[in-house]
PyMOL Python script that loads the backbone (N, CA, C, O; Angstrom):
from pymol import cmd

cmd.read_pdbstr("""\
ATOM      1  N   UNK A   1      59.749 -16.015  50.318  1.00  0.00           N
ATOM      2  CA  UNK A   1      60.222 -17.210  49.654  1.00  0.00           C
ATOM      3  C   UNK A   1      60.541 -16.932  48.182  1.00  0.00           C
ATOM      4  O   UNK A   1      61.677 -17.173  47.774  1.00  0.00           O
ATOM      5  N   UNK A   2      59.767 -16.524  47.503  1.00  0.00           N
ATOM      6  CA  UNK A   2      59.972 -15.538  45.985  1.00  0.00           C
ATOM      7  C   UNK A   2      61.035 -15.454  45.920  1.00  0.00           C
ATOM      8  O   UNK A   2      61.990 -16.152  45.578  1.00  0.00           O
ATOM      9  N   UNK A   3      60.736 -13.924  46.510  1.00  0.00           N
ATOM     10  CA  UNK A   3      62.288 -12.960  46.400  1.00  0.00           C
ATOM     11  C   UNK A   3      63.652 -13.663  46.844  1.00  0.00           C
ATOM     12  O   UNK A   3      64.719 -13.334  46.325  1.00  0.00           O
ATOM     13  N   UNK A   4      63.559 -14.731  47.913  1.00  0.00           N
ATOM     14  CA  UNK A   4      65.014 -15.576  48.022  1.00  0.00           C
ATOM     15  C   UNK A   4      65.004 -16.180  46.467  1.00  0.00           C
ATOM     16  O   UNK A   4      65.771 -15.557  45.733  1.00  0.00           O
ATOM     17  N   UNK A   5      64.360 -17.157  45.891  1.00  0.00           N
ATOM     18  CA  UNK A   5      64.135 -17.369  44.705  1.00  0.00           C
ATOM     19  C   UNK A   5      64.822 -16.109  43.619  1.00  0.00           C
ATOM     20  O   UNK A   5      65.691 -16.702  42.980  1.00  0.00           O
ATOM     21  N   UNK A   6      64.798 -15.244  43.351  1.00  0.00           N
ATOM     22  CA  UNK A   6      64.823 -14.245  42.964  1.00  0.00           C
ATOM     23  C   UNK A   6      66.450 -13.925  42.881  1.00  0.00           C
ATOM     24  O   UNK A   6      67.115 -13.613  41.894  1.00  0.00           O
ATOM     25  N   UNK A   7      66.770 -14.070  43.961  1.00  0.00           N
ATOM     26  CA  UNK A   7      67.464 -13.537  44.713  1.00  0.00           C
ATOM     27  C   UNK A   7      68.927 -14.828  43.904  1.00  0.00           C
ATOM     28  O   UNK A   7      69.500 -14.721  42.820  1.00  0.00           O
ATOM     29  N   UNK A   8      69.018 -15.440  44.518  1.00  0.00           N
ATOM     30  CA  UNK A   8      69.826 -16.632  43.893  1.00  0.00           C
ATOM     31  C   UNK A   8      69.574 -16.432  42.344  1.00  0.00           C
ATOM     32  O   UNK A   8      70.512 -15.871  41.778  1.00  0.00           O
ATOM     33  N   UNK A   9      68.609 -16.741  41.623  1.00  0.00           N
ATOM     34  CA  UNK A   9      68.734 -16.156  40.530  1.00  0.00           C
ATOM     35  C   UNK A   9      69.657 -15.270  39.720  1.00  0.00           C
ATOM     36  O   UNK A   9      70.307 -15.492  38.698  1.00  0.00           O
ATOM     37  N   UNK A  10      69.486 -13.946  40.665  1.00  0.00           N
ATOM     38  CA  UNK A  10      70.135 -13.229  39.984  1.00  0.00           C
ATOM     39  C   UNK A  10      71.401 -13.095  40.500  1.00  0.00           C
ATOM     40  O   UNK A  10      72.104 -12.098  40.337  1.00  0.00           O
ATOM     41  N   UNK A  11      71.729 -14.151  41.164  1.00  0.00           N
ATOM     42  CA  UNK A  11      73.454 -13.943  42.288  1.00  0.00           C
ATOM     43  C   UNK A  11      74.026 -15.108  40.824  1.00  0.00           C
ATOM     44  O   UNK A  11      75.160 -15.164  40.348  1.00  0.00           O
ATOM     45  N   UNK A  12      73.073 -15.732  40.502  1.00  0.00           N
ATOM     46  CA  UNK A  12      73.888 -16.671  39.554  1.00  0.00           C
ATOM     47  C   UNK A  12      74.386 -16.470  38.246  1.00  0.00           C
ATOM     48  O   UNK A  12      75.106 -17.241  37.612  1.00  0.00           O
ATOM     49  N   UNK A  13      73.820 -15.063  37.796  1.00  0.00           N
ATOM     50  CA  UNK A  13      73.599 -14.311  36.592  1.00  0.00           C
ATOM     51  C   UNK A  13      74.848 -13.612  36.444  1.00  0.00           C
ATOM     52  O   UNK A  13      75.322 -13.547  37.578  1.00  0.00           O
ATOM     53  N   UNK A  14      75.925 -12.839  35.302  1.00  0.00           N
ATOM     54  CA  UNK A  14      76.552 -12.156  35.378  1.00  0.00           C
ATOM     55  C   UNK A  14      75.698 -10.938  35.868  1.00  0.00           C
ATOM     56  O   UNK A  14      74.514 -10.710  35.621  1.00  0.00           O
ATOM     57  N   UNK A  15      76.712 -10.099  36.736  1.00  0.00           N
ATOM     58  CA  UNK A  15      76.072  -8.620  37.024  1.00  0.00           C
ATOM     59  C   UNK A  15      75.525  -7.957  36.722  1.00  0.00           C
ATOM     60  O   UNK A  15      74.580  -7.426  37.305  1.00  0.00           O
ATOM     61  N   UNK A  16      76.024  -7.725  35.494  1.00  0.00           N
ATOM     62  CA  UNK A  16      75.443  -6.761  34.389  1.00  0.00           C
ATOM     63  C   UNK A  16      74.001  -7.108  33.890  1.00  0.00           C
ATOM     64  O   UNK A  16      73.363  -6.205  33.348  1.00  0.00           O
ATOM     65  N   UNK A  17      73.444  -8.329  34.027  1.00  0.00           N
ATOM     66  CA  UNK A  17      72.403  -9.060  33.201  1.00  0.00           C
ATOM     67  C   UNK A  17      71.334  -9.689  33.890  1.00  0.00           C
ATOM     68  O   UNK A  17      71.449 -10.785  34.437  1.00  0.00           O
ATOM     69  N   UNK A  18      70.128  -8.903  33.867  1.00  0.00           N
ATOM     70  CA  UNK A  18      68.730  -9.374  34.431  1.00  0.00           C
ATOM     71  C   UNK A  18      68.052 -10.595  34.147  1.00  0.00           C
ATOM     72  O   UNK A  18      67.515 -10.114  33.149  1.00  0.00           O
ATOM     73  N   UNK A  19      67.716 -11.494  34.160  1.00  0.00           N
ATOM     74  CA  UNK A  19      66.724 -12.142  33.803  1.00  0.00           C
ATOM     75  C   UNK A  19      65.762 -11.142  33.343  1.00  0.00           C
ATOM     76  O   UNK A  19      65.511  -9.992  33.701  1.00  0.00           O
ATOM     77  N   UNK A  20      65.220 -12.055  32.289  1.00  0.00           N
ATOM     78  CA  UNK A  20      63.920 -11.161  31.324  1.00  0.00           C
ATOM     79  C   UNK A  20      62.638 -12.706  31.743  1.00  0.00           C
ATOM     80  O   UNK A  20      62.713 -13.792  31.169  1.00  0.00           O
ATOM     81  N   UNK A  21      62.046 -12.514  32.360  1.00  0.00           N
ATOM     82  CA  UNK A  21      60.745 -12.932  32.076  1.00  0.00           C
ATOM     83  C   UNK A  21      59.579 -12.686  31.837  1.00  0.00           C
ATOM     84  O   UNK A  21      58.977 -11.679  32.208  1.00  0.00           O
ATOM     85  N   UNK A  22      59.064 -13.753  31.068  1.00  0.00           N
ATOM     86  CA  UNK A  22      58.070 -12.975  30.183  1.00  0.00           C
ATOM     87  C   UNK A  22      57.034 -13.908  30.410  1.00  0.00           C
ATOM     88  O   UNK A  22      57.018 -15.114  30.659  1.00  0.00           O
ATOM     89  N   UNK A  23      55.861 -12.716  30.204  1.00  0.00           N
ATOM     90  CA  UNK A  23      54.266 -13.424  31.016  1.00  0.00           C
ATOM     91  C   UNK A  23      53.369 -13.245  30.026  1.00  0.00           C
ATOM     92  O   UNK A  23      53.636 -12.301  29.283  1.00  0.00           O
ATOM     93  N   UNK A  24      52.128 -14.014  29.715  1.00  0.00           N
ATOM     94  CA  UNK A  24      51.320 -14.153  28.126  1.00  0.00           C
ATOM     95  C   UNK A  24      50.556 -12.981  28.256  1.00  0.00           C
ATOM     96  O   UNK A  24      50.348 -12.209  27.320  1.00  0.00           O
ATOM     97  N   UNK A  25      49.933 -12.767  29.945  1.00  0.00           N
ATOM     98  CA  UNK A  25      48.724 -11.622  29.559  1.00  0.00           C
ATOM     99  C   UNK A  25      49.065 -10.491  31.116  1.00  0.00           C
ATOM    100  O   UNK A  25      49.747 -10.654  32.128  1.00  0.00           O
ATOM    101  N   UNK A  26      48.216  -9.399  30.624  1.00  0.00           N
ATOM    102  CA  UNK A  26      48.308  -8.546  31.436  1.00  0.00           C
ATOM    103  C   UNK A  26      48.327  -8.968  33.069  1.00  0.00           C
ATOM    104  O   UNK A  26      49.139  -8.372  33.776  1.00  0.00           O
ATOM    105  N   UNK A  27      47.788  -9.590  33.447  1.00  0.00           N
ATOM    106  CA  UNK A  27      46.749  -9.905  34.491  1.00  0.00           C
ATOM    107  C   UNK A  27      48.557 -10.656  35.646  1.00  0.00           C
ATOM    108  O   UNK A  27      48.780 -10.408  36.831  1.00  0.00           O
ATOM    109  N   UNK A  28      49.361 -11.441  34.780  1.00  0.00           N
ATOM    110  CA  UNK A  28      50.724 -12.308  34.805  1.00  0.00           C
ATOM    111  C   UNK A  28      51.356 -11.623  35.134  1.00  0.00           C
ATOM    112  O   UNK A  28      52.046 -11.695  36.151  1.00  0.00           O
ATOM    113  N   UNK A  29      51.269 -10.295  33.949  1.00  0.00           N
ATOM    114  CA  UNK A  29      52.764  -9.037  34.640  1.00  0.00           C
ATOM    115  C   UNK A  29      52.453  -8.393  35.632  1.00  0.00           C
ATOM    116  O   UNK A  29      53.419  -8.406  36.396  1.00  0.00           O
ATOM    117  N   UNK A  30      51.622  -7.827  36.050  1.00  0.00           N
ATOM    118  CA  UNK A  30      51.564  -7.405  36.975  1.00  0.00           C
ATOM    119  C   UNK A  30      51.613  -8.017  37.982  1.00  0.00           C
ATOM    120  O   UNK A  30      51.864  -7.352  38.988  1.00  0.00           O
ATOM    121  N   UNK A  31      51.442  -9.215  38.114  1.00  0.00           N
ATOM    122  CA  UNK A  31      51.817 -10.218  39.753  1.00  0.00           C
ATOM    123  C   UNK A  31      53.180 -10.335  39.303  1.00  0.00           C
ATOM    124  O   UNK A  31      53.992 -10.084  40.194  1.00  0.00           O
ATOM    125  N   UNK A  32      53.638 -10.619  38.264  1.00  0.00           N
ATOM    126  CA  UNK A  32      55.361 -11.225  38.262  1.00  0.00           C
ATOM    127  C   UNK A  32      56.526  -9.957  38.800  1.00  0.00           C
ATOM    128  O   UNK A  32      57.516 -10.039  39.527  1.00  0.00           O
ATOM    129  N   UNK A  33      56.005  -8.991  38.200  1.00  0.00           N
ATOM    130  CA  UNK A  33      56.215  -7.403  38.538  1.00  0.00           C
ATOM    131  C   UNK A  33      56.563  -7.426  40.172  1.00  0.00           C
ATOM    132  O   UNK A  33      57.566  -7.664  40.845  1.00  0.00           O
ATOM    133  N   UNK A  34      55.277  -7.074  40.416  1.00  0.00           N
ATOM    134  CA  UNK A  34      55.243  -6.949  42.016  1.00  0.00           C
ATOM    135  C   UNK A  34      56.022  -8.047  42.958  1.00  0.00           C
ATOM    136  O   UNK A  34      56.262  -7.700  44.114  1.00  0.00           O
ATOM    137  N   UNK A  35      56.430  -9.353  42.526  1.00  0.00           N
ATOM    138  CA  UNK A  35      57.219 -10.667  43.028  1.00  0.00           C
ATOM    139  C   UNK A  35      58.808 -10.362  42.646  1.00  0.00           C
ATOM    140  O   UNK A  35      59.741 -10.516  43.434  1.00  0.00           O
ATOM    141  N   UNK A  36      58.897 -10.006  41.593  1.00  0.00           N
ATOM    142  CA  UNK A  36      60.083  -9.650  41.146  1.00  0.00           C
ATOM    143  C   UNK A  36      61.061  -8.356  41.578  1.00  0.00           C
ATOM    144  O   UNK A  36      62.291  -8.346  41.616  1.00  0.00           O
ATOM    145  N   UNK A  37      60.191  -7.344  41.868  1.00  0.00           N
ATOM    146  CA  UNK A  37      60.762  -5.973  41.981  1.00  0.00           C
ATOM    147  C   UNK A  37      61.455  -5.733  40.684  1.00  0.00           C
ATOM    148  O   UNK A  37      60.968  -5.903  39.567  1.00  0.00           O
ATOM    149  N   UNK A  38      63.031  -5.184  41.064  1.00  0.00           N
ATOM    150  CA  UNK A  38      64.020  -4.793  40.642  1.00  0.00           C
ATOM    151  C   UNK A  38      64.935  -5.782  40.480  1.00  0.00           C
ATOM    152  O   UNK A  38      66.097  -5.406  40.327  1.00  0.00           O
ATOM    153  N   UNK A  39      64.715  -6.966  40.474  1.00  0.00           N
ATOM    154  CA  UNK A  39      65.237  -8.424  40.099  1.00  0.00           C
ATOM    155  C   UNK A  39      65.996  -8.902  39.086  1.00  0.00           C
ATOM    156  O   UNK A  39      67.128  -9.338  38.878  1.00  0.00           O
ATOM    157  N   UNK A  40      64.377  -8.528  38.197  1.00  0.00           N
ATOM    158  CA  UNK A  40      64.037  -9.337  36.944  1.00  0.00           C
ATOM    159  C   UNK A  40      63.598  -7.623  35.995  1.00  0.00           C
ATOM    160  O   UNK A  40      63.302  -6.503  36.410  1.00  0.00           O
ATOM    161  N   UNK A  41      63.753  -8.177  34.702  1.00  0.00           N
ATOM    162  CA  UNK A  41      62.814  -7.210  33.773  1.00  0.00           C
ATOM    163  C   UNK A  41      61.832  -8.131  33.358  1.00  0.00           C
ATOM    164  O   UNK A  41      62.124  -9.293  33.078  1.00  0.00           O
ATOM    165  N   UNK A  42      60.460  -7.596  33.290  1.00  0.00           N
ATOM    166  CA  UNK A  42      59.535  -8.474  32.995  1.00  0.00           C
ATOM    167  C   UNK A  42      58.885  -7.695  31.578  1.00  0.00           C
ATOM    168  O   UNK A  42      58.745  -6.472  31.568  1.00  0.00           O
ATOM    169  N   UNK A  43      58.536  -8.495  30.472  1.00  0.00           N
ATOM    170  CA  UNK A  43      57.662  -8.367  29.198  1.00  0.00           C
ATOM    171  C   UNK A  43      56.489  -8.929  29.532  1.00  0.00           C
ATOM    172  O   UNK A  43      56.143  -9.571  30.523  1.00  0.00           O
ATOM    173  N   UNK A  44      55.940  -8.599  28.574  1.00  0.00           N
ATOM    174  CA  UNK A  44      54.473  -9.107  28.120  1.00  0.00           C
ATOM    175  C   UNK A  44      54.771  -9.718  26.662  1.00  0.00           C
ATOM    176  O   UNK A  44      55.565  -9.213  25.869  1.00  0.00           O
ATOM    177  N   UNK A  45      53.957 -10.972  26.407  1.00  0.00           N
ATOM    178  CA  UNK A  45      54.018 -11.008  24.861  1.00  0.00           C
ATOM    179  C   UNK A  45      52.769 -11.232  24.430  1.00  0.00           C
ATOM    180  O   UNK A  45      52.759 -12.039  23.501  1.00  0.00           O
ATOM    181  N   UNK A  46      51.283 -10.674  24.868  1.00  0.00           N
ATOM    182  CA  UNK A  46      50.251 -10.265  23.983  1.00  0.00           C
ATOM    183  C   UNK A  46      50.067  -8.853  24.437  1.00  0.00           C
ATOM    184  O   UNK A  46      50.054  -8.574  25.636  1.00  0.00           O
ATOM    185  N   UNK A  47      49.881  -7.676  23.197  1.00  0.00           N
ATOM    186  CA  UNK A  47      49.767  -6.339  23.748  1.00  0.00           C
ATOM    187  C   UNK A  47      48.536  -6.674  24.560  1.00  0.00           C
ATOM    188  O   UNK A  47      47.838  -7.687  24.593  1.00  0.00           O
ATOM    189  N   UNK A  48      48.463  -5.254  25.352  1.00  0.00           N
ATOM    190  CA  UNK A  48      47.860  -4.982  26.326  1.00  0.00           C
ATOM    191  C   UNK A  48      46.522  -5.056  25.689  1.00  0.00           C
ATOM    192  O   UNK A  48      45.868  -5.932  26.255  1.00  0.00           O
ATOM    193  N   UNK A  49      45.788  -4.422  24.634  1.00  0.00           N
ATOM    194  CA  UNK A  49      44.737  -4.103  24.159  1.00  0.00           C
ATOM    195  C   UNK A  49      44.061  -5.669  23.282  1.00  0.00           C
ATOM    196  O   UNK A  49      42.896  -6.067  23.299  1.00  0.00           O
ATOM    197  N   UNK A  50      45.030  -6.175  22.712  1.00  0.00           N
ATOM    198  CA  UNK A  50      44.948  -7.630  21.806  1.00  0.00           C
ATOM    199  C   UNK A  50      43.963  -8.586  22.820  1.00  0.00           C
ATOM    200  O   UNK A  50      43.983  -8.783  24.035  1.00  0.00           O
ATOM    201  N   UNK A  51      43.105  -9.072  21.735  1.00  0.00           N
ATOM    202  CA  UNK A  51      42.357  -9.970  22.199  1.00  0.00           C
ATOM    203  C   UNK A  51      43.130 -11.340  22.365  1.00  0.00           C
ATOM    204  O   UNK A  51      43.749 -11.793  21.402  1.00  0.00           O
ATOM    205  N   UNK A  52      43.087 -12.246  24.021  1.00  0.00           N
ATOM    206  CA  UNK A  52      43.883 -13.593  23.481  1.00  0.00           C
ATOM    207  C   UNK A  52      43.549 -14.381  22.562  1.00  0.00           C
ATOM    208  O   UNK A  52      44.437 -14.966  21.943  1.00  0.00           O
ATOM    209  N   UNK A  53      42.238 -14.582  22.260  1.00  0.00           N
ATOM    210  CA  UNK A  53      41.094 -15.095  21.441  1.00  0.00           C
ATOM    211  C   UNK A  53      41.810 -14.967  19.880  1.00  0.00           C
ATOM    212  O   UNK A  53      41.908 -16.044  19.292  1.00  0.00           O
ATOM    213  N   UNK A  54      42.238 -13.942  19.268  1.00  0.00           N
ATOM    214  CA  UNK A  54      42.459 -13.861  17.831  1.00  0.00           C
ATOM    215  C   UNK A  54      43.824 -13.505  17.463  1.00  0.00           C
ATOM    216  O   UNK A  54      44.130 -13.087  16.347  1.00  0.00           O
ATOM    217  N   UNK A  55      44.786 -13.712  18.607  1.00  0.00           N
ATOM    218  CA  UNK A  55      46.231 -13.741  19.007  1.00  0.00           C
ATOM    219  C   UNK A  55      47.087 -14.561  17.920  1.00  0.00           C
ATOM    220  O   UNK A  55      46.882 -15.765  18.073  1.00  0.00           O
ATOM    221  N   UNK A  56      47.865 -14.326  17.006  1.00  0.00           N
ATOM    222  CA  UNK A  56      48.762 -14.979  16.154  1.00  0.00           C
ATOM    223  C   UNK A  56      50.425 -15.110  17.002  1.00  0.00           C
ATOM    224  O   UNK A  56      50.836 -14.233  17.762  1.00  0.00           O
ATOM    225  N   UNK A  57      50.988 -16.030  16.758  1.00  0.00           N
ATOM    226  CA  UNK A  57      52.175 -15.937  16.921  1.00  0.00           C
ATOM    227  C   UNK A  57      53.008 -14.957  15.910  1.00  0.00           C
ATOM    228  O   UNK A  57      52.321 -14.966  14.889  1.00  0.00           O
ATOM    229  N   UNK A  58      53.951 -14.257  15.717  1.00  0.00           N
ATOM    230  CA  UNK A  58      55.063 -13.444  15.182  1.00  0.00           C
ATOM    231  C   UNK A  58      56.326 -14.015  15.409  1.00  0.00           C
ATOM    232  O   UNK A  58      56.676 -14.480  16.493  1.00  0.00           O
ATOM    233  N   UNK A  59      57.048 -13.979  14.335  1.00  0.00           N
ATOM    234  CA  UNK A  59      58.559 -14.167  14.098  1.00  0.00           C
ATOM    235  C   UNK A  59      58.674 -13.291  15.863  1.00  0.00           C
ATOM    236  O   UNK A  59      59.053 -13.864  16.884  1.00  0.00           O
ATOM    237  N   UNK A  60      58.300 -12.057  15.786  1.00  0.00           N
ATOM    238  CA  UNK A  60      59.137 -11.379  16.545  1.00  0.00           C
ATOM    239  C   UNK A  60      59.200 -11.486  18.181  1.00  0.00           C
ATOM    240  O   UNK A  60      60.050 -11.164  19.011  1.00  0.00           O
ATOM    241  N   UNK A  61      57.397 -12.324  18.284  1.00  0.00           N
ATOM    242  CA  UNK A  61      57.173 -13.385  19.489  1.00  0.00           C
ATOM    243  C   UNK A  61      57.927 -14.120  19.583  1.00  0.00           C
ATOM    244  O   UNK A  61      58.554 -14.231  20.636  1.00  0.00           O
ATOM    245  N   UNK A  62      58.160 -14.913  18.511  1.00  0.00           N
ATOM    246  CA  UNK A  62      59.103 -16.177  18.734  1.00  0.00           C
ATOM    247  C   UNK A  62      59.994 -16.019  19.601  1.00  0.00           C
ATOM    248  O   UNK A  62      59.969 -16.445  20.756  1.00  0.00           O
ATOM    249  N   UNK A  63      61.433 -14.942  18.705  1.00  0.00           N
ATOM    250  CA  UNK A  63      62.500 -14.212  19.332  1.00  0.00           C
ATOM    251  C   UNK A  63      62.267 -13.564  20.554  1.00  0.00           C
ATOM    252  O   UNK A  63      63.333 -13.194  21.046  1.00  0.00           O
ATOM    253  N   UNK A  64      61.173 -13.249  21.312  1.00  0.00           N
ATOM    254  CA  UNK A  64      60.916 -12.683  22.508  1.00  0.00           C
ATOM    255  C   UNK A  64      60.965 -13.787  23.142  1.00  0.00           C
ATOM    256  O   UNK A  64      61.689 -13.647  24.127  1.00  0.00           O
ATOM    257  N   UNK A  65      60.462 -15.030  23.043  1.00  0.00           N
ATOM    258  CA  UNK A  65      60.368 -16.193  23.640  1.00  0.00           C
ATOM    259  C   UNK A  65      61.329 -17.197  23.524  1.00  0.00           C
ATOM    260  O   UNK A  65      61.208 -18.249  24.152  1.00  0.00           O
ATOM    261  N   UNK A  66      62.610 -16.897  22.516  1.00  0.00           N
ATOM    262  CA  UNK A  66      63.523 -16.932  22.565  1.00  0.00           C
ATOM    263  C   UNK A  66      64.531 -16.580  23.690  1.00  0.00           C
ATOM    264  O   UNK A  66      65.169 -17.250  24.502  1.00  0.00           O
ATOM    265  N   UNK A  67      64.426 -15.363  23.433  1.00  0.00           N
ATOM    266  CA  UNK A  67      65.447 -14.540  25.010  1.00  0.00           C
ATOM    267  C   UNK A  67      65.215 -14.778  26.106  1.00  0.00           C
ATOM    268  O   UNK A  67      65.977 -14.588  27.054  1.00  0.00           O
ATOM    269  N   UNK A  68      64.000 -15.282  26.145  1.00  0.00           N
ATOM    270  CA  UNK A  68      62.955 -15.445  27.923  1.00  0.00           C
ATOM    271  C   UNK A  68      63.967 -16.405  28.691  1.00  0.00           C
ATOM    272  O   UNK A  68      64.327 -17.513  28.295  1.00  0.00           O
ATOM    273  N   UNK A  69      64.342 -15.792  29.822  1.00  0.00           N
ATOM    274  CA  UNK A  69      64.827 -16.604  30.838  1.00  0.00           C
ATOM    275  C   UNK A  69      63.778 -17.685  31.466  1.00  0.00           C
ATOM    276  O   UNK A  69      64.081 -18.874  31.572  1.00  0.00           O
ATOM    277  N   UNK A  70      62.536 -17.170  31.866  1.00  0.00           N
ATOM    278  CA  UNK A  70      61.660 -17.791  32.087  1.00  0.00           C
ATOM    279  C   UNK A  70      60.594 -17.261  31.654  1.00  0.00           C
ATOM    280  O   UNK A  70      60.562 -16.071  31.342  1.00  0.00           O
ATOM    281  N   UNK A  71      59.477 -18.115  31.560  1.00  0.00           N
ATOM    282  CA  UNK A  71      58.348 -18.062  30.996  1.00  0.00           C
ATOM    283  C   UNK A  71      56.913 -18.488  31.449  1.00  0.00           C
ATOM    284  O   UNK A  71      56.357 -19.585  31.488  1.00  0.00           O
ATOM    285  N   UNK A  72      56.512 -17.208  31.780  1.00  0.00           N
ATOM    286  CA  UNK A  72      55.184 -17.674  32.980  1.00  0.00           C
ATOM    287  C   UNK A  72      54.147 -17.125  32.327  1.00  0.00           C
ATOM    288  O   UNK A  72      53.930 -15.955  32.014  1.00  0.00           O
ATOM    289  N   UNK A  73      53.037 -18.905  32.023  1.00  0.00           N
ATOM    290  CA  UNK A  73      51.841 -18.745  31.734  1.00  0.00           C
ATOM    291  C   UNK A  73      51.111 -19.343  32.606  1.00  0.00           C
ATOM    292  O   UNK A  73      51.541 -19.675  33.711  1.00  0.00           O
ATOM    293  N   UNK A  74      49.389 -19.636  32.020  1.00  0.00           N
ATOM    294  CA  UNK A  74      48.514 -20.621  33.143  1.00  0.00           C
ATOM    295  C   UNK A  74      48.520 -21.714  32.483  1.00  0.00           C
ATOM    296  O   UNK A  74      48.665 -22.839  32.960  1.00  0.00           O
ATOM    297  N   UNK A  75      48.310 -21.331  30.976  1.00  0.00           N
ATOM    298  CA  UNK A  75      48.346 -23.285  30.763  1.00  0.00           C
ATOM    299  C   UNK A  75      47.368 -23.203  29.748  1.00  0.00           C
ATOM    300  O   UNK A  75      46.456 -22.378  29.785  1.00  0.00           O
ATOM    301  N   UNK A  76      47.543 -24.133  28.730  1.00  0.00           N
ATOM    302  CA  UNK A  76      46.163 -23.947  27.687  1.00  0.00           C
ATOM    303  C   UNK A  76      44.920 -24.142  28.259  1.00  0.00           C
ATOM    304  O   UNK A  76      44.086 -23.696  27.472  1.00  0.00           O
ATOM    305  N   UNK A  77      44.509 -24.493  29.031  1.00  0.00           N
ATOM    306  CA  UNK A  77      43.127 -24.770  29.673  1.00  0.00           C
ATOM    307  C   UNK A  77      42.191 -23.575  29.705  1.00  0.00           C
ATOM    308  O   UNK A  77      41.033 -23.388  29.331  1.00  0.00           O
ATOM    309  N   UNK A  78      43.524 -22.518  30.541  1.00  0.00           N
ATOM    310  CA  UNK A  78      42.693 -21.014  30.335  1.00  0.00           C
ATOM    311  C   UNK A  78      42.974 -20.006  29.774  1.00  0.00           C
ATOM    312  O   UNK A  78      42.492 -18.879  29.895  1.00  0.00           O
ATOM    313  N   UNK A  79      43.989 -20.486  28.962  1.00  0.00           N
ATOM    314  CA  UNK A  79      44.310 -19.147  28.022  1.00  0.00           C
ATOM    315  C   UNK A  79      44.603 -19.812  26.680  1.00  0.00           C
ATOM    316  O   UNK A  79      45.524 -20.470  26.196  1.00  0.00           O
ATOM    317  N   UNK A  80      43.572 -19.411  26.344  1.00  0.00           N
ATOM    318  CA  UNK A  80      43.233 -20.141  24.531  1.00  0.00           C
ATOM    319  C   UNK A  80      44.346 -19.638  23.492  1.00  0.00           C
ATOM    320  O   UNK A  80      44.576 -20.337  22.505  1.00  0.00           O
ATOM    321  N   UNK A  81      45.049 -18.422  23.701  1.00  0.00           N
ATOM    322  CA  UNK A  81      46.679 -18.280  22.698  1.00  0.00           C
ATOM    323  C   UNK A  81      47.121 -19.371  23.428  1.00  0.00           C
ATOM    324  O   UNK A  81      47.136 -20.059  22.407  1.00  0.00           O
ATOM    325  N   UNK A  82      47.471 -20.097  24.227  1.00  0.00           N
ATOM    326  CA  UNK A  82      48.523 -21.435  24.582  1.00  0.00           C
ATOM    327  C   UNK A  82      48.139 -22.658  23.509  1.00  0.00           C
ATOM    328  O   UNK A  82      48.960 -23.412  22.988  1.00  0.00           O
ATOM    329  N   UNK A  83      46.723 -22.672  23.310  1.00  0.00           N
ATOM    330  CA  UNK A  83      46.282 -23.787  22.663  1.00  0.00           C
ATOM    331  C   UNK A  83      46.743 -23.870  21.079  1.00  0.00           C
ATOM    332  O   UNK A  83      46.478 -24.904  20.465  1.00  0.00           O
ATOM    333  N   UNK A  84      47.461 -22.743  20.383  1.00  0.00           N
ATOM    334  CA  UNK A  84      47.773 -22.313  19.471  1.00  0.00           C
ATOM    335  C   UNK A  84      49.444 -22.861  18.826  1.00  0.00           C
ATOM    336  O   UNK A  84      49.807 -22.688  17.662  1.00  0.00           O
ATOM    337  N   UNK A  85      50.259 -23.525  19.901  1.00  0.00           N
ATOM    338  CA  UNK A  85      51.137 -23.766  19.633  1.00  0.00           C
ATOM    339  C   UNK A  85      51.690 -25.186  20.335  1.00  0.00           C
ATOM    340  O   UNK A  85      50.967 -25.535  21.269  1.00  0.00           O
ATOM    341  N   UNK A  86      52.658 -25.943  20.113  1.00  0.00           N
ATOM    342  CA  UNK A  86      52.910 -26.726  21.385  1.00  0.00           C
ATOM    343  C   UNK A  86      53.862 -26.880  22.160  1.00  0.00           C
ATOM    344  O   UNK A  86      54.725 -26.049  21.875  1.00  0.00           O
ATOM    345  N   UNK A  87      54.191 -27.573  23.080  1.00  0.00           N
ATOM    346  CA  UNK A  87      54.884 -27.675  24.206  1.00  0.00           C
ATOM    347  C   UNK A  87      56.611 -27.276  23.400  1.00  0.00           C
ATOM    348  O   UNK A  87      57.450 -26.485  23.830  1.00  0.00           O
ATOM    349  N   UNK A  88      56.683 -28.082  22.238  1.00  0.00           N
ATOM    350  CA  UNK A  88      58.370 -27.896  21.213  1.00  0.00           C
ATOM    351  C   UNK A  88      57.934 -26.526  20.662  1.00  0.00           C
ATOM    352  O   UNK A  88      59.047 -26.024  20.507  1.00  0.00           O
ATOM    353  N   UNK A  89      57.078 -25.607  20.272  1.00  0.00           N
ATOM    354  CA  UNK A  89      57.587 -24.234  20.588  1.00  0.00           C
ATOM    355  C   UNK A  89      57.363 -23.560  21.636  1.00  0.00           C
ATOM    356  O   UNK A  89      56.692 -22.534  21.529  1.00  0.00           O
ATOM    357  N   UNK A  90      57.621 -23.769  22.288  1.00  0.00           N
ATOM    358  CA  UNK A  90      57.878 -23.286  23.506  1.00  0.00           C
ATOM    359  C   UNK A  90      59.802 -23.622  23.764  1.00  0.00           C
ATOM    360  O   UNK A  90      60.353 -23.284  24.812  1.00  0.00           O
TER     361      UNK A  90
END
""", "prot")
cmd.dss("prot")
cmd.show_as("cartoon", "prot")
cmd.util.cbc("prot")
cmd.orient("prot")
């Protein structure tokens, strides 16, 4: 069901051009990864090592979250960088 998802997606896209989605924590890319294949390009936007806990936003986050075709988190409830910004930046 995904990958049809996926799939249309990227039939709707010029050729040349992936969807970029981007996931808050490690734990995200690697399931979006494995759902996606060769689809999508998938980011991360907290490094791998960064605590979410003491996580700042960056100009250069922003612009990453900018480009994001889509954008897959859990939700401020359980990931305390969400609680940091609101729904209008996003």
């Amino acid at each position: 069901m995904f990958r049809l998802a996926w799939l249309l997606i990227a039939l709707a896209l010029p050729a040349a051009a992936k969807p970029v989605v981007l996931t808050t924590i490690k734990p995200l890319t690697l399931i979006v990864a494995a759902v996606a294949g060769d689809l999508a390009e998938v980011r991360q936007l907290l490094p791998a090592g960064d605590s979410p806990h003491h996580w700042v936003l960056t100009m250069s986050d922003r612009r990453l979250l900018d480009s994001a075709t889509l954008l897959v988190w859990i939700g401020p409830d359980l990931e305390a960088a969400g609680r940091r910004f609101s729904r209008r930046d996003l």
